[in-house]
C-alpha positions as CSV (number, residue, x, y, z in Angstrom):
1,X,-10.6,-29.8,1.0
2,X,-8.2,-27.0,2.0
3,X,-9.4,-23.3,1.4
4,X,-6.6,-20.9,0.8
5,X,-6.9,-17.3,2.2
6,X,-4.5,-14.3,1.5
7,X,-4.5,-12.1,4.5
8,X,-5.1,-12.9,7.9
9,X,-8.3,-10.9,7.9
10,X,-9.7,-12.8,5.2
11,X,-8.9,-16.1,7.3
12,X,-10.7,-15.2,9.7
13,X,-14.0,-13.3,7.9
14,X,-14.4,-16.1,5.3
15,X,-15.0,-18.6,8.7
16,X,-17.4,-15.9,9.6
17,X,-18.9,-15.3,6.5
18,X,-19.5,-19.1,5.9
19,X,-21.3,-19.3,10.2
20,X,-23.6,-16.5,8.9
21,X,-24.5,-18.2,5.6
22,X,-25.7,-21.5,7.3
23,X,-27.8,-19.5,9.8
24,X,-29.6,-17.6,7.2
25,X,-29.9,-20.9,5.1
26,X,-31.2,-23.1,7.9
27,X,-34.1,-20.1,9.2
28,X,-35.0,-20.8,5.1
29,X,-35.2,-24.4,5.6
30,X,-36.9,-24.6,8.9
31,X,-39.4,-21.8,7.8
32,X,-40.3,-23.5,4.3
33,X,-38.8,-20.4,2.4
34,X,-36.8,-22.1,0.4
35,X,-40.0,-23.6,-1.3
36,X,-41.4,-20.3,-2.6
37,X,-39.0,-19.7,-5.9
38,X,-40.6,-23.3,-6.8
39,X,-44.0,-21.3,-6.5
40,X,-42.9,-18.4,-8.4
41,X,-41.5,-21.3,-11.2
42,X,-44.8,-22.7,-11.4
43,X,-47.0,-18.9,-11.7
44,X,-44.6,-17.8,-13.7
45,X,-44.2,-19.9,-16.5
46,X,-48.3,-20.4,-16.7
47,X,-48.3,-16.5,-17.3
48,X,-45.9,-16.7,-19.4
49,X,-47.6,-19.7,-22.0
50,X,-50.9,-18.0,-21.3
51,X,-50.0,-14.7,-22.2
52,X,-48.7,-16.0,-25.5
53,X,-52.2,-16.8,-27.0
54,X,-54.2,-19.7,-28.1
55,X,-53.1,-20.3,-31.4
56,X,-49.7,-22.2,-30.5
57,X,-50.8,-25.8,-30.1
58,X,-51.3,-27.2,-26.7
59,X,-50.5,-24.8,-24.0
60,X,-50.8,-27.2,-21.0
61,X,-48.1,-29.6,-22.3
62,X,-45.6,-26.3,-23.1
63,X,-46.0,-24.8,-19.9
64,X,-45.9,-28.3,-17.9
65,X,-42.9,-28.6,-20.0
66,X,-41.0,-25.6,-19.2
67,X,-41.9,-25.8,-15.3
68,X,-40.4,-29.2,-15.6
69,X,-37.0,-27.7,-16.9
70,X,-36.9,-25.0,-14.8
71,X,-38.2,-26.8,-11.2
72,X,-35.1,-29.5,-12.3
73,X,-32.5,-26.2,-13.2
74,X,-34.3,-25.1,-9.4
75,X,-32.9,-28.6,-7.5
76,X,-29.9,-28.5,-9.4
77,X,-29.0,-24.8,-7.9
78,X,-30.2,-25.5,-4.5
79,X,-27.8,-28.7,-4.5
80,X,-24.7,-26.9,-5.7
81,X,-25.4,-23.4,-4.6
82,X,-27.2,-23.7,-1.5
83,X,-26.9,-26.9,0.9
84,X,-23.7,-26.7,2.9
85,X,-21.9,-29.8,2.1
86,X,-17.7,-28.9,2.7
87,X,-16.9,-28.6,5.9
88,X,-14.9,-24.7,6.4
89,X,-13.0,-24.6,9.5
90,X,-10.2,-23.1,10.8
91,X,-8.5,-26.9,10.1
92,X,-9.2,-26.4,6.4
93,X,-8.4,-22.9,5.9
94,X,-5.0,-22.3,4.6
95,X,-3.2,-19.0,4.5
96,X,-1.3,-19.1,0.6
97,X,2.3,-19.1,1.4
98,X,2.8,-19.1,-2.4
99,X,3.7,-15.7,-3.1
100,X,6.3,-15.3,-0.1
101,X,8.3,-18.5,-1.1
102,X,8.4,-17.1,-4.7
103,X,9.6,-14.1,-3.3
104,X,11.5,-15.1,-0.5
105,X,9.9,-13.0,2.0
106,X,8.7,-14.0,5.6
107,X,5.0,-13.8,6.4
108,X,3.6,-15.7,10.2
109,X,2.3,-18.5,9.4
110,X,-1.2,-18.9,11.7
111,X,0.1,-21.5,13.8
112,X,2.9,-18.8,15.2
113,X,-0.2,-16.5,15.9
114,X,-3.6,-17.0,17.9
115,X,-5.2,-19.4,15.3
116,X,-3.1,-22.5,16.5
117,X,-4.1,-26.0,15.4
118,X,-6.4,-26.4,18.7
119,X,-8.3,-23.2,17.5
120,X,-10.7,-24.5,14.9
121,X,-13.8,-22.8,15.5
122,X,-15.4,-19.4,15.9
123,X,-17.3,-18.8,19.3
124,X,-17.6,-22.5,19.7
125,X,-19.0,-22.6,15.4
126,X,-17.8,-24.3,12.7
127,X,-19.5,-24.0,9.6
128,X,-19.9,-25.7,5.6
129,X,-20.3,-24.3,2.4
130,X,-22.1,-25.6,-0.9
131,X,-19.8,-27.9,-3.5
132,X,-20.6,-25.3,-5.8
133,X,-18.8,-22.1,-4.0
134,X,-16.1,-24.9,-2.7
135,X,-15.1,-24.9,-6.3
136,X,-15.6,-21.9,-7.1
137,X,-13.4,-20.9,-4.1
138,X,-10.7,-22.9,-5.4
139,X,-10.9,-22.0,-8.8
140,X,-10.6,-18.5,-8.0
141,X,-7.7,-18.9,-5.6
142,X,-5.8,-21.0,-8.0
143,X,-5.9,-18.5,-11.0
144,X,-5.5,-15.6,-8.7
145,X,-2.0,-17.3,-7.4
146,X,-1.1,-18.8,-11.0
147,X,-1.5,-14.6,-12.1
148,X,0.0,-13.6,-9.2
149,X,3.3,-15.7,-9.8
150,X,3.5,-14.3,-13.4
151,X,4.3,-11.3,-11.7
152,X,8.5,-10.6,-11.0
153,X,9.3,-10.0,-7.4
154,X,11.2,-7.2,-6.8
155,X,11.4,-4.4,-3.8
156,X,8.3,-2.9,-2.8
157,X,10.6,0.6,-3.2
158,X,7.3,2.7,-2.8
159,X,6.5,0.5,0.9
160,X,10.1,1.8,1.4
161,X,9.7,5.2,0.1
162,X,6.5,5.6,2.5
163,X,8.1,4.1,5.6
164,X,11.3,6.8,5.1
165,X,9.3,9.4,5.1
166,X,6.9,8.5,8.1
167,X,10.2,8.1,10.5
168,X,10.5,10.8,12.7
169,X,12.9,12.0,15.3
170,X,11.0,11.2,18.5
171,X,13.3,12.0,20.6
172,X,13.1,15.9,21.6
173,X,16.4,16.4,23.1
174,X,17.6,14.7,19.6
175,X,15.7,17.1,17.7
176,X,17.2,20.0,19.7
177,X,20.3,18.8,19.6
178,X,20.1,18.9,15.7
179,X,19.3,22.4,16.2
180,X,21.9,23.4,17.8
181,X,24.5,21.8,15.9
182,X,22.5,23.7,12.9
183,X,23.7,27.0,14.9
184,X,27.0,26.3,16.2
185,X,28.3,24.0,13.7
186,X,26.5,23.8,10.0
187,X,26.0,28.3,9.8
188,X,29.3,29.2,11.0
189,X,31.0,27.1,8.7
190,X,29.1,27.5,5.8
191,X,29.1,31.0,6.2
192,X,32.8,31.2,6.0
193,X,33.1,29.1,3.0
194,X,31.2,31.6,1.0
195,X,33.2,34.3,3.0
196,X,36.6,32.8,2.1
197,X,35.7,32.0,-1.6
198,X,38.5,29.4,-2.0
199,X,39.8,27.7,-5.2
200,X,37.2,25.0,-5.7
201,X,37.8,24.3,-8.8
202,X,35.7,22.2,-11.3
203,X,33.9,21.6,-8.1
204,X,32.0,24.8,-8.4
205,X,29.9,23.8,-10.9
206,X,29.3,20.2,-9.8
207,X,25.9,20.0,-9.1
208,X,26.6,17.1,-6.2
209,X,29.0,19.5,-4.7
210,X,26.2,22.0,-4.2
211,X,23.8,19.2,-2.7
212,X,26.4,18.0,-0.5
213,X,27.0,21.8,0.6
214,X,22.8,21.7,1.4
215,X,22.6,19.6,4.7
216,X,24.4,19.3,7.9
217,X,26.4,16.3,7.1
218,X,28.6,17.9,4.2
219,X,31.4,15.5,3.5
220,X,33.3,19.0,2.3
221,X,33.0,20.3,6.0
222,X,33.6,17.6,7.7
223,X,36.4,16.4,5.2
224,X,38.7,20.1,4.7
225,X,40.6,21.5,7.1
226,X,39.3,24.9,8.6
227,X,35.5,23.9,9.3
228,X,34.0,21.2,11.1
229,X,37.6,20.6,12.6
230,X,37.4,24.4,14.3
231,X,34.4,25.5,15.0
232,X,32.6,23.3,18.1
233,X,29.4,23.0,20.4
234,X,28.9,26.2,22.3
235,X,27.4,24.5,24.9
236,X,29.1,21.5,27.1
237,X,28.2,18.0,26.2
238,X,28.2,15.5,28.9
239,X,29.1,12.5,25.7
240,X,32.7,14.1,25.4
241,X,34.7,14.8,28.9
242,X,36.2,17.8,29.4
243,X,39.5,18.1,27.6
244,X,42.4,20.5,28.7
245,X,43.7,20.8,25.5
246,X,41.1,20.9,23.4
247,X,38.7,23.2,25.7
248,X,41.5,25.1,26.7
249,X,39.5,28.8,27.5
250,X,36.2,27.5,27.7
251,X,34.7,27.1,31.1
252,X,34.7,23.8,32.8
253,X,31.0,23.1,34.5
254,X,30.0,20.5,37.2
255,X,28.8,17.6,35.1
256,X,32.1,17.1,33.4
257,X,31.0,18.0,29.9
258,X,33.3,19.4,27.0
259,X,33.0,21.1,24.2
260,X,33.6,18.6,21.2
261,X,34.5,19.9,17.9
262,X,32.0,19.8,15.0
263,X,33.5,16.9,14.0
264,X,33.6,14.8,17.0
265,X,30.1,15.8,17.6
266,X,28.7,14.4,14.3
267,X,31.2,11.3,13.6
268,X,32.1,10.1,16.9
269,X,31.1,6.7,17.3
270,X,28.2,5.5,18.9
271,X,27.7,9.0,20.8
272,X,27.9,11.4,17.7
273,X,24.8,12.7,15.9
274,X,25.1,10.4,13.4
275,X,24.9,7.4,14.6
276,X,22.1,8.7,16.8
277,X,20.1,9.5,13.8
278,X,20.8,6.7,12.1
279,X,19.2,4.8,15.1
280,X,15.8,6.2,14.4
281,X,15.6,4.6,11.7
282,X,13.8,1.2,12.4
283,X,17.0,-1.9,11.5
284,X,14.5,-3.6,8.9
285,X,14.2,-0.3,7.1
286,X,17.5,-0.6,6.9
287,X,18.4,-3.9,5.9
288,X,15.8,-3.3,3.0
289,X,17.5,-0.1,1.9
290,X,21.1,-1.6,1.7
291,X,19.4,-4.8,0.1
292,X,18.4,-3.0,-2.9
293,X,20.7,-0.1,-3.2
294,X,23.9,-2.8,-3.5
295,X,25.8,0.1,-6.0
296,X,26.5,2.4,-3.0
297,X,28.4,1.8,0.0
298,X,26.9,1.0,3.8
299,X,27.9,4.6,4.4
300,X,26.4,6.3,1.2
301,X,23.1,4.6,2.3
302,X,23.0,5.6,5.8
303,X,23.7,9.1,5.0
304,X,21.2,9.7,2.8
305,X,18.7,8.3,5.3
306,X,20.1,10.2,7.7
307,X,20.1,13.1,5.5
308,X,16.5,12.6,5.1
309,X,15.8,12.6,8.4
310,X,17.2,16.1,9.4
311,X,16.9,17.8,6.2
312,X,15.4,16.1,2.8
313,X,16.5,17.9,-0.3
314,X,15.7,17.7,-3.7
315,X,17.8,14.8,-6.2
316,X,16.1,14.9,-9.3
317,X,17.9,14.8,-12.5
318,X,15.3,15.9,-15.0
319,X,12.4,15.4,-17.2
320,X,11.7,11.3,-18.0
321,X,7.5,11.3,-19.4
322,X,6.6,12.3,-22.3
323,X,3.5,14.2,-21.4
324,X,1.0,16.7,-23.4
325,X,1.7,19.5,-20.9
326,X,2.4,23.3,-22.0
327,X,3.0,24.0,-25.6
328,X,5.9,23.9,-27.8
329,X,8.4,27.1,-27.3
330,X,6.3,28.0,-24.8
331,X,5.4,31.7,-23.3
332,X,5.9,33.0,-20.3
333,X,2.4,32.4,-19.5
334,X,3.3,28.7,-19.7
335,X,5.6,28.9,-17.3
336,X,3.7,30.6,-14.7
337,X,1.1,27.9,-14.8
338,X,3.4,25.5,-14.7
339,X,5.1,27.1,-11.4
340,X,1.7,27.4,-10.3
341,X,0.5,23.9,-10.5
342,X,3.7,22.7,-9.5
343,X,3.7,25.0,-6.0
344,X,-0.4,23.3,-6.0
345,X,0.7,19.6,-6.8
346,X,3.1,19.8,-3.9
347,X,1.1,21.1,-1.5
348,X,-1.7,18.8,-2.7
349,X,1.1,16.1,-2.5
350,X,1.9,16.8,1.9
351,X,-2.0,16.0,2.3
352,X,-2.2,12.8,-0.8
353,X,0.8,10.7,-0.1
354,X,0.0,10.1,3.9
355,X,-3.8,9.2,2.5
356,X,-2.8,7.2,0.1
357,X,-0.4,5.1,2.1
358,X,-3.7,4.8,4.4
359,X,-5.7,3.5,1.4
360,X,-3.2,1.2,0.6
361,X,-3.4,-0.4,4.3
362,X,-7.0,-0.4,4.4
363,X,-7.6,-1.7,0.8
364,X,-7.3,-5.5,1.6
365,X,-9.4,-5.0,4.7
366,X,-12.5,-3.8,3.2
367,X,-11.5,-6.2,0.0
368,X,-12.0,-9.2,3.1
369,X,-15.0,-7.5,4.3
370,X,-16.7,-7.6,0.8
371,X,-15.7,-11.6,0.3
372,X,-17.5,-11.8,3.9
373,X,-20.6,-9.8,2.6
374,X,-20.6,-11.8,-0.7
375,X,-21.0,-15.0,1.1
376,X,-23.2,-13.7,3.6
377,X,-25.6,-12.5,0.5
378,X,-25.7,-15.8,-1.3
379,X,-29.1,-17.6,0.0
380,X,-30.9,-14.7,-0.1
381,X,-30.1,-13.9,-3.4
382,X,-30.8,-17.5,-4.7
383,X,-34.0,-17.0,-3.1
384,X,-34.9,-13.6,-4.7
385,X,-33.6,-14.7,-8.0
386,X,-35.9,-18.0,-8.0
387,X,-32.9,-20.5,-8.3
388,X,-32.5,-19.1,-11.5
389,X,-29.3,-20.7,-12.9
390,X,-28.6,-17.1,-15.0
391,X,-28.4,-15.6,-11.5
392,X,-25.8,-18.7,-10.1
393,X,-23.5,-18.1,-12.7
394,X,-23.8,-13.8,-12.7
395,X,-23.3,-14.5,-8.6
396,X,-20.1,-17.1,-9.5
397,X,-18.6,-14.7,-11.9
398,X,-18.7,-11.7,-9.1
399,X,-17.0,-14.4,-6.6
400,X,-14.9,-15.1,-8.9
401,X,-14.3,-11.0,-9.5
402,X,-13.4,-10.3,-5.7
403,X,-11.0,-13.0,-5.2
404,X,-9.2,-11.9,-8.1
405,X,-9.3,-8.2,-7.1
406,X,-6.0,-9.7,-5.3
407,X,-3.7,-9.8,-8.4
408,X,-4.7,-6.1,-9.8
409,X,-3.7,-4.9,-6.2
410,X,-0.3,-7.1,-6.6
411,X,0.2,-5.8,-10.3
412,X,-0.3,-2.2,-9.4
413,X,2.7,-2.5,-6.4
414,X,4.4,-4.3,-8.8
415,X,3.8,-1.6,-11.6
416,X,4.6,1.3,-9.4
417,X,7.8,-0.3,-7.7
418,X,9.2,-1.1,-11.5
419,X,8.5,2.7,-11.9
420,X,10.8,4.0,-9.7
421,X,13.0,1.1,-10.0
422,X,13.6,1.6,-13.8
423,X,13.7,5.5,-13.5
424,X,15.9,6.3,-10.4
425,X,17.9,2.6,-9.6
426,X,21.1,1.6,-10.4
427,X,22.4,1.8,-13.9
428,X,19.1,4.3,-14.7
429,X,20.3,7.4,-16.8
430,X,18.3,9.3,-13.9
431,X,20.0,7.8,-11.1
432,X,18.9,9.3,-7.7
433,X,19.5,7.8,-4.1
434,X,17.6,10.7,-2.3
435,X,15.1,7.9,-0.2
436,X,12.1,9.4,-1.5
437,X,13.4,7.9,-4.7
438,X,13.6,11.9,-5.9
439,X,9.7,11.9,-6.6
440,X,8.8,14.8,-4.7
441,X,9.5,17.8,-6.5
442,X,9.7,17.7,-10.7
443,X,5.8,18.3,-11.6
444,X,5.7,14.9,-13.9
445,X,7.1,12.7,-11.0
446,X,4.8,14.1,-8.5
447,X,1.6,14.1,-10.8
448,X,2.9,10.5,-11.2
449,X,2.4,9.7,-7.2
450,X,-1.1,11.0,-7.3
451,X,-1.9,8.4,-10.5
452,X,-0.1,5.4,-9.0
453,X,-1.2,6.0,-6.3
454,X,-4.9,6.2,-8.1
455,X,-4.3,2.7,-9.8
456,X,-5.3,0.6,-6.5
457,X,-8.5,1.4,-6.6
458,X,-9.2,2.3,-10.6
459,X,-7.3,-1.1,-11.8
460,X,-10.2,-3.1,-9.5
461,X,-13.0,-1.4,-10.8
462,X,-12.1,-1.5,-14.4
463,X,-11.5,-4.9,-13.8
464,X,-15.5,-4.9,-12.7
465,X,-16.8,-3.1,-15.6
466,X,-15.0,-5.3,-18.2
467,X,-16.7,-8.1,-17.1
468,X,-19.9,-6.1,-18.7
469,X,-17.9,-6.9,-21.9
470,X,-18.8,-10.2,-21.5
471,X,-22.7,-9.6,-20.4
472,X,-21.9,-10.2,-16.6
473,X,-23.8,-7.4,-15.1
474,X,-21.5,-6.9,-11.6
475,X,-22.8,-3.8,-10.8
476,X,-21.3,-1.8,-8.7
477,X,-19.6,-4.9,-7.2
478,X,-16.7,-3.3,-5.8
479,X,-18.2,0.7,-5.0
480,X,-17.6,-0.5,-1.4
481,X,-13.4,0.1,-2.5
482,X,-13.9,3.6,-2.7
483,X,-16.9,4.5,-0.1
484,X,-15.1,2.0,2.9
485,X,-11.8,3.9,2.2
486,X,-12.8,7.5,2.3
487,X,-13.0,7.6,5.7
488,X,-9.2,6.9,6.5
489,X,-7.9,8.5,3.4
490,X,-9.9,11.7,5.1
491,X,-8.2,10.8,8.1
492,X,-4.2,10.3,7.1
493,X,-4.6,13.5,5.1
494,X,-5.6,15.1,8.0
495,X,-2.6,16.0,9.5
496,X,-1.0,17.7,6.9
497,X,-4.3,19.6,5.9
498,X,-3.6,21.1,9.2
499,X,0.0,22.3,8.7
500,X,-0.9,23.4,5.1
501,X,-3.4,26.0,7.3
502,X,-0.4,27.1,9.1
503,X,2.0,27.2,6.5
């Protein structure tokens, strides 16, 4: 029987999980344990019949009666739910392609890693579970893939979103080279556009005129004649030789270097700034980015990345929730608070999004650590509960309830992907190519992050509590969501705790 699995972690805890169980369930076995719920049938049910008076006919056939039915219900638990009958190795574990073919993505499959088909045991172990949980197992797994699939694929933008803005420029010299080219370069000749007041004409009021004029890489500089083509590093640069004619007046040094004009510095190939940026940016970060973005050009792309790299600016076009913010013709009071919780919800937003992208990591590792527990807790519980078959199914139904935890995480990445898909993608009234998807600055859009962001962990646990609907008391089934994340989400907000202190 083949057990499917959906993250390596889980592959390798349910093994371990299953090893534990059969150690607690064979110290019951060998120690007679398993006999006393049978004892607490028999003392139980005589209390109860005797407690009901003497008036009720013939007590000692009711209660042999109901011990009967109850001591068979007993034998038919501790068959299903408690004697390991299915053998669970590493040979029957499976890890569920399913969702990657659907979505044509590439996971490793665990004979490319370090469980190979020789590797079918943990510390020399193997281990079996009960038919009962076998089924169970594959119940869940089924309907949690069959949900899963009813899901569309589509780019995980907010992965993308994440992974932009946790590239850096690791290189110092780069990052002082940026600087520089800031000071001789980007000032000069944006000072003497404002200076010269030209005829721009209806480009004056174009608001894309005005966010090109904001970074380095102005396609006005670099493109009109009296800018980038003039002004040039003040300092040689070993990447372009010293040219007689170009550097004509400027002092030759020792290691060759020359003085390349603003705009050899930036668009040169392969040695400009550009390109050097560009580099920083990991190629499957890339390749994801000009996958999805197919209405702008291989050039458009890379310079907003790039852009985003050396200096992110604000792309957002405007208001798209309807929300039940502020008041209608508002005051100026309303506005104030608004500014205020805006300035608050970005500032909340440099220490959130880092956790958050944490949580998001660490969410299917505690999820596998649960499953583990789960397992782990099963012949005890049988034991406390007395083989009570009400306590079987309440313990199948939370099973059930973990496994299936997998689709709500699935449907909220889907959820908050369509999100920014719909709002900012191509053909979207709102269009907006800035790489963080232009979520970080209009107050709606970045209260948005903190409740997608929420969703991960609140769709799971409402999931938990509607089962109540039903009468399934799961407790607090899935607390361990919250408590095992808090930790790193304390952690990857960290950091930016700390330059919010020196800011």
């Amino acid at each position: 029987m083949t057990l499917y699995t959906n993250d390596y972690l889980e592959y390798y805890l349910t093994l371990a999980g299953w090893i534990i169980n059969n150690g607690i369930w064979s110290m019951i076995s060998d120690t007679g344990l398993f006999a006393l719920p049978f004892c607490i049938i028999v003392i139980k049910e005589w209390l109860k019949v005797r407690g009901e008076g003497a008036d009720e006919g013939n007590k000692g056939v009711l209660s042999l009666a109901r011990i009967e039915t109850n001591i068979y219900v007993g034998y038919v638990v501790v068959a299903l739910c408690g004697v390991p009958a299915v053998n669970v190795s590493f040979d029957t574990l499976a890890f569920d392609q399913s969702r990657s073919q659907q979505c044509q993505y590439n996971l490793p499959k665990p004979a490319d890693t370090g469980w190979n088909t020789t590797f079918s045991t943990l510390a020399g172990k193997s281990a079996e579970m009960p038919m009962w949980w076998a089924f169970m197992h594959a119940l869940s797994k089924g309907l949690t893939s069959g949900a899963v699939a009813a899901i569309p694929c589509g780019t995980d933008l907010r992965q993308m979103r994440m992974e932009v803005d946790n590239t850096k420029i690791n290189n110092p010299l780069l990052a002082q080279e940026i600087g520089d080219f800031t000071h001789d370069c980007y000032g000069p000749s944006r000072a003497r556009l404002f200076m010269r007041q030209p005829d721009l004409g209806t480009k004056a009021n174009d608001p894309k005129f005005l966010e090109d004029l904001s970074w380095i890489g102005s396609h006005f500089l670099l493109n009109t004649s009296g800018y980038y083509d003039t002004d040039y590093s003040k300092t040689p640069r070993s990447s372009w030789p010293y040219s007689a004619t170009r550097d004509v007046g400027l002092p030759q040094v020792s290691g060759g270097g020359g003085y390349p004009t603003c705009k050899q510095w930036w668009f040169d190939s392969g040695v400009g700034l550009r390109d050097r940026i560009k580099d920083q940016v990991s190629p499957d970060l890339m390749t994801k980015m000009l996958g999805w973005a197919k209405w702008m050009s291989q050039d458009e792309v890379t310079d907003s990345l790039v852009r985003q790299l050396v200096s992110p600016s604000n792309q957002v076009k405007g208001d798209v929730y309807t929300d039940y913010g502020g008041q209608i013709n508002g005051t100026v009071w309303n506005g104030a608070a608004r500014a205020a919780g805006t300035f608050g919800v970005a500032l909340g937003s440099m220490a959130y999004f880092p956790a958050m992208d944490m949580v998001r990591q660490a969410l299917p590792m505690v999820m596998a650590f649960l499953k583990m527990a789960m397992v782990i807790c099963i012949p005890l519980v049988l034991i406390v509960g007395a083989y009570q078959l009400k306590v079987a199914m309440t313990m199948s139904v939370v099973f059930f309830a973990l496994i299936f935890v997998d689709f709500w995480f699935q449907l909220a990445r889907w959820v908050d992907t369509t999100i920014l898909d719909a709002l900012y993608g191509a053909g979207s009234p709102h269009l907006s190519f800035d790489p963080v998807m232009g979520l970080n600055t209009a107050t709606q859009d970045a209260i948005l992050n903190f409740v997608m962001g929420s969703m991960f962990i609140i769709l799971p646990v409402f999931w938990i509590g509607a089962l109540g609907w039903a009468g399934v008391s799961a407790g607090n089934a899935l607390e361990g969501l919250s408590s095992g994340t808090k930790d790193v989400k304390q952690a990857g907000s960290q950091g930016s705790k700390e330059l919010r202190n020196v800011l």
